[in-house]
C-alpha positions as CSV (number, residue, x, y, z in Angstrom):
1,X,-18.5,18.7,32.6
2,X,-17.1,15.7,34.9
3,X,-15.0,13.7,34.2
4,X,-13.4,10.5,35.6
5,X,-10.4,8.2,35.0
6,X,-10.0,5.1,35.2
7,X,-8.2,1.7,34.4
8,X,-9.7,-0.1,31.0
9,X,-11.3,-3.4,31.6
10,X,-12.2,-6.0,28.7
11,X,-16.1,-5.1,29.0
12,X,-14.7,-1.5,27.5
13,X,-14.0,-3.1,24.1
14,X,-16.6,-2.3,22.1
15,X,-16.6,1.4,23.7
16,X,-12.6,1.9,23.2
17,X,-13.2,0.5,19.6
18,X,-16.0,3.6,19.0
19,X,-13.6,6.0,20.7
20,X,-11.1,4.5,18.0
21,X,-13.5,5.0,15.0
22,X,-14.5,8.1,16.0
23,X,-11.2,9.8,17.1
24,X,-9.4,8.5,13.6
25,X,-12.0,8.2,11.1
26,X,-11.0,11.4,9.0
27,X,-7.4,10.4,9.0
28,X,-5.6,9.3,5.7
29,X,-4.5,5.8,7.4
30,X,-8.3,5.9,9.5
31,X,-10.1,5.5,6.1
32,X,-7.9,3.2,4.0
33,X,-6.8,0.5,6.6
34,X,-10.0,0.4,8.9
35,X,-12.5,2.0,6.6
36,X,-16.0,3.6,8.3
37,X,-18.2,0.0,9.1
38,X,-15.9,-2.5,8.4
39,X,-17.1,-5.3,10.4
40,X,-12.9,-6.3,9.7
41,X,-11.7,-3.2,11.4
42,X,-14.0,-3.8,14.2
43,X,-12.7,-7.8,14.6
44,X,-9.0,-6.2,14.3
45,X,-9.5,-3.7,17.0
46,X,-11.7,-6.2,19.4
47,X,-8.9,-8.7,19.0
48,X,-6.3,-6.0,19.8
49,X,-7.5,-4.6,22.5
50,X,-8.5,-8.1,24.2
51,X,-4.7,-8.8,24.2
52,X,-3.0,-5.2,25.1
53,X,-5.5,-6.2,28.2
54,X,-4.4,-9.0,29.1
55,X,-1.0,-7.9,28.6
56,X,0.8,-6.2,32.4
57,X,3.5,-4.2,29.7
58,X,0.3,-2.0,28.7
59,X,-1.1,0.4,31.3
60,X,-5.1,1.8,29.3
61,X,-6.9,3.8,31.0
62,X,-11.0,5.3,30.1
63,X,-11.9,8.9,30.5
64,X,-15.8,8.7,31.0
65,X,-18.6,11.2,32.4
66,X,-22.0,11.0,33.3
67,X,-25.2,13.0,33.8
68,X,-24.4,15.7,36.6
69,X,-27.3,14.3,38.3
70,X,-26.9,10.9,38.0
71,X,-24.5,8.3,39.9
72,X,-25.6,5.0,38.5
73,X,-22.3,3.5,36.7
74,X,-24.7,2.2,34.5
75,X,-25.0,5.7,33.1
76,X,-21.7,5.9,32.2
77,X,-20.2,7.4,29.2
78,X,-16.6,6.1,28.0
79,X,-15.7,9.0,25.7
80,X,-11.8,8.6,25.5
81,X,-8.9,6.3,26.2
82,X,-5.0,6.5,26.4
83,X,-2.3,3.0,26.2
84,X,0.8,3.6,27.9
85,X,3.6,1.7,27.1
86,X,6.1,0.6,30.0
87,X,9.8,1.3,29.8
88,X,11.8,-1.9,29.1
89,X,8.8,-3.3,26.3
90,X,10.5,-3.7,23.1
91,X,9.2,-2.0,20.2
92,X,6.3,-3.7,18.1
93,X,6.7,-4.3,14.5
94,X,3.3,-4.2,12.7
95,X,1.4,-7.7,12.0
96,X,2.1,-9.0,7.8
97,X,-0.5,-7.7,5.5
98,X,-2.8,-11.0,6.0
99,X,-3.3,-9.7,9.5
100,X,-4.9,-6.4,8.8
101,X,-8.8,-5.8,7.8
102,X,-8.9,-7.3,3.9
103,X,-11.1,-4.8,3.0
104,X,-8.8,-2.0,4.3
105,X,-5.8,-2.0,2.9
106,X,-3.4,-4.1,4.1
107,X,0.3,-3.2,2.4
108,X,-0.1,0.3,3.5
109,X,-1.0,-0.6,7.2
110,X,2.3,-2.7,6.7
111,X,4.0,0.3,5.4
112,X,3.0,3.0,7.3
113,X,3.3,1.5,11.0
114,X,6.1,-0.2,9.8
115,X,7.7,3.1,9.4
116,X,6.7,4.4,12.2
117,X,7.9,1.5,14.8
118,X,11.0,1.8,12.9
119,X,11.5,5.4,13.3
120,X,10.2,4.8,17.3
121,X,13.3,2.0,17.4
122,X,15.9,4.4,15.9
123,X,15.4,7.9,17.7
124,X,15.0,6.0,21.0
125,X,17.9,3.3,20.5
126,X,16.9,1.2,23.5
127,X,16.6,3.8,26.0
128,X,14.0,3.3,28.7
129,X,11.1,5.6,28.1
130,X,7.7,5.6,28.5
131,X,5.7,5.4,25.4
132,X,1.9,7.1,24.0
133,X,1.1,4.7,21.9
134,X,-2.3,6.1,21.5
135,X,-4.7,8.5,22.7
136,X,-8.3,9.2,21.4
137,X,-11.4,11.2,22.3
138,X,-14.8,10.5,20.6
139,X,-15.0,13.9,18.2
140,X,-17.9,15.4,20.2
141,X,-15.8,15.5,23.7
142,X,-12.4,16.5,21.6
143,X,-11.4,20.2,23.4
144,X,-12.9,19.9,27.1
145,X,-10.1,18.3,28.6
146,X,-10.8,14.9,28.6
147,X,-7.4,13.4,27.2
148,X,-5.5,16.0,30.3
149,X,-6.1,13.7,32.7
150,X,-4.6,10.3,30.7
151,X,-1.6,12.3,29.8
152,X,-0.6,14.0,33.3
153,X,-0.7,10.2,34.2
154,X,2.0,9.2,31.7
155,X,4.4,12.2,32.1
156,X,4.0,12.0,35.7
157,X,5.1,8.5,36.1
158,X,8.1,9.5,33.4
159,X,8.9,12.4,36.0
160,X,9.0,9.3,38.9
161,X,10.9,7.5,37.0
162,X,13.4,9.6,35.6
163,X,12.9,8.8,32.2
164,X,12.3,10.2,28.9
165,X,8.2,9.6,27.2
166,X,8.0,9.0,23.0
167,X,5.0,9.2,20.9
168,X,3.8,9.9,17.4
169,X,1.4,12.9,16.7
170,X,-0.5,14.4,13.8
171,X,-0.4,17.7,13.0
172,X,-3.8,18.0,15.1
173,X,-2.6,16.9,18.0
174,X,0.8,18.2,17.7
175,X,-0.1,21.6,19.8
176,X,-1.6,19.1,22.9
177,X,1.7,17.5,23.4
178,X,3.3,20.5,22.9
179,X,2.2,22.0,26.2
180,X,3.4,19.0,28.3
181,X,6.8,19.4,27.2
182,X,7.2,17.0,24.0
183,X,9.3,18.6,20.8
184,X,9.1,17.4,17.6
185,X,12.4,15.6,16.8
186,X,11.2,13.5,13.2
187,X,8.2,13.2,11.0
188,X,7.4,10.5,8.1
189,X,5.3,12.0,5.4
190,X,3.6,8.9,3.3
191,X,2.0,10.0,0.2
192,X,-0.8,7.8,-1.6
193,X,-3.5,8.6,-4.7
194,X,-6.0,9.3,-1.8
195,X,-4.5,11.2,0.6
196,X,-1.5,12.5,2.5
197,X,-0.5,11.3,6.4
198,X,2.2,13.2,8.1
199,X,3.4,11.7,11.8
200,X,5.7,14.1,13.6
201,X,7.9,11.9,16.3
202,X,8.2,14.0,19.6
203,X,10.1,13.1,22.4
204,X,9.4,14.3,26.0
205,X,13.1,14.8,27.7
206,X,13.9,13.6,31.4
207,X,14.4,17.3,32.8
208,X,10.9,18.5,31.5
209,X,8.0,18.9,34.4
210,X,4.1,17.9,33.6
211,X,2.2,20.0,33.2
């Protein structure tokens, strides 16, 4: 299978938000805070996305594919993307509770990004890095390679630029990050009556190669 990268433009919304959806949806924080059809979620993520856009801190990029016998662009098939956070960018703290989808649930959105831009701030203490703030494949490309590409792009400029790369993993995609040089250096285990999430922090050090 083919695949090709390439930058995210705002007619990708309502793709990236089914990447989103599809990637997350059997994750602890994937079914409380945006749960499965929430016309909420989707207006969150739409609105999101619009301004991460718009915004020249954020570098997103598409992986898509096509039929093998087919050229037409209006064939194509967005089936992951990646959002790469420039060095110098401060660190977000997570919108108040009113901010989140209503029907999700709001405080532990507030709690549980809180903690992790929190965490982010702390273990990198204002050192440039580049930053993963997300990466997702639709479930039905996930192991064929299409997330390689969007993260030899990120570790590559990090090598360029002589700086370190953060992120947050879960336990699934802990092994992926793994082989391009990232160690586990935290995790925040949140506990609720429905479920368990566990985020390891990895950090990606200057001297480490892509691979």
């Amino acid at each position: 299978m083919k695949f090709q990268m390439r930058k995210a433009v705002l007619a990708d919304i309502p793709a990236l938000c089914a990447v989103y959806f599809s990637a997350f949806s059997d994750t602890m924080i994937g079914r409380q805070v945006f749960p499965p059809g929430s016309q909420a979620a989707l207006g969150f993520w739409t609105e999101s996305l619009t301004k991460d856009l718009e915004d020249a801190n954020f570098e997103i990029f598409v992986m898509t594919t096509r039929s093998e016998d087919d050229s037409d662009d209006s064939d194509e098939v967005i089936v992951g993307y990646a959002k790469w956070v420039r060095p110098g960018t401060p660190v977000e703290m997570p919108p108040p509770a009113d901010a989140w989808p209503q029907d999700g649930n709001p405080a532990l959105a507030v709690e549980f990004f809180g903690g992790l831009a929190a965490a982010h701030s702390r273990i990198m203490d204002g050192r440039p890095h580049w930053y993963l703030e997300l990466i997702g494949v639709r479930k039905e490309w996930m192991g064929k390679g299409a997330a390689s590409p969007m993260m030899r792009w990120g570790v590559e400029r990090a090598d360029e630029d002589g700086l370190p790369c953060f992120l947050e993993a879960t336990p699934n995609g802990r092994g992926m990050y793994e082989k391009y040089g990232f160690r586990v250096v935290g995790q925040q285990k949140f506990e609720s009556p429905t479920g368990t999430a566990v985020d390891f922090y990895m950090l990606r050090d200057v001297e480490t190669s892509g691979k």
